[in-house]
C-alpha positions, 0 to 999 in steps of 0.5 A: 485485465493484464497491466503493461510489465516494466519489463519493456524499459530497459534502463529501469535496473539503474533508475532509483525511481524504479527500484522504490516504486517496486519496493526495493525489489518485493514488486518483482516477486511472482505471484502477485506482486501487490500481495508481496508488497503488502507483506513488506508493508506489514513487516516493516509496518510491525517495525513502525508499531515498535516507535514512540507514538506508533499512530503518528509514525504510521500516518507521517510515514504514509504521507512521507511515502506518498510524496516521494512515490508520486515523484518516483512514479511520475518519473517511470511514467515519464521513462516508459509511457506505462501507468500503474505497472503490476511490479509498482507495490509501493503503494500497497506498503503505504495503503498498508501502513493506512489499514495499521493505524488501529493497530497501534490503539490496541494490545500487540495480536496476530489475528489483528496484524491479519485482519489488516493485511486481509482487509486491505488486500480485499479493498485492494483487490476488489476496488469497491466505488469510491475506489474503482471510480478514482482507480480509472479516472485519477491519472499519475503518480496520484492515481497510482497511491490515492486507490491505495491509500482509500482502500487502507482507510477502508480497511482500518475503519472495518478494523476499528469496528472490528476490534471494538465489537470484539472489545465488547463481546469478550 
């Protein structure tokens, strides 16, 4: 199902709201945005995982960026009539941020810091219930970030077991 582009609003280049719902701009590179913004989530993500208590940096930054993004979407949604356009990725960077959260349990590894991205981005993309069901029926800024952030918890839990199974094999 093709989504509406904000392409069809004309001020959107000078509106701050904007340029943070695309994520400073990874929103607007094709293919796939929502992919391209999950990368800038994992990048900056690893930045985060660098700072004392990396659990409580991930998580506050998360709700810091839920807030502000519920205001920023709630205020393209008011410009240009259009929901959850494909360019809005900065829910992907915080439902990204959700599915790091184990990583800061654990020994700094690239197959993890994957495992994440692959994760979410499977939530993400298939939307199994409860996601699906909140991604049709949740309206606004909340319903743009919640399907996200769910699939990010999705995926940190799956990660979590993930690791600890591969703990107690090796």
């Amino acid at each position: 199902m093709s989504k509406d582009s904000l392409n069809v609003w004309p001020e959107r280049r000078k509106s701050v709201a904007y340029w943070w719902s695309v994520g400073f701009g990874a929103g607007l590179l094709r293919p796939a945005p929502g992919t391209w913004g999950s990368v800038l989530g994992v990048i900056l993500g690893l930045a985060i995982l660098q700072l004392d208590y990396p659990i409580w940096a991930l998580s506050i930054g998360a709700l810091l960026v839920t807030l502000i993004s519920l205001w920023s979407i709630g205020a393209i949604e008011s410009a240009c009539g259009i929901h959850d356009a494909p360019e809005i990725v900065i829910d992907e960077i915080a439902g990204q941020w959700v599915a790091m959260i184990p990583l800061a349990l654990m020994p700094f590894s690239w197959p993890a810091v994957t495992a994440s991205f692959l994760l979410f981005r499977f939530f993400d993309i298939l939307k199994p219930w409860p996601i699906s069901w909140l991604d049709k029926h949740v309206g606004g800024g909340f319903g743009v970030m919640v399907d996200d952030l769910l699939a990010g918890a999705f995926a940190a839990i799956c990660l979590y077991f993930g690791m600890a199974i591969v703990s107690l094999i090796g």
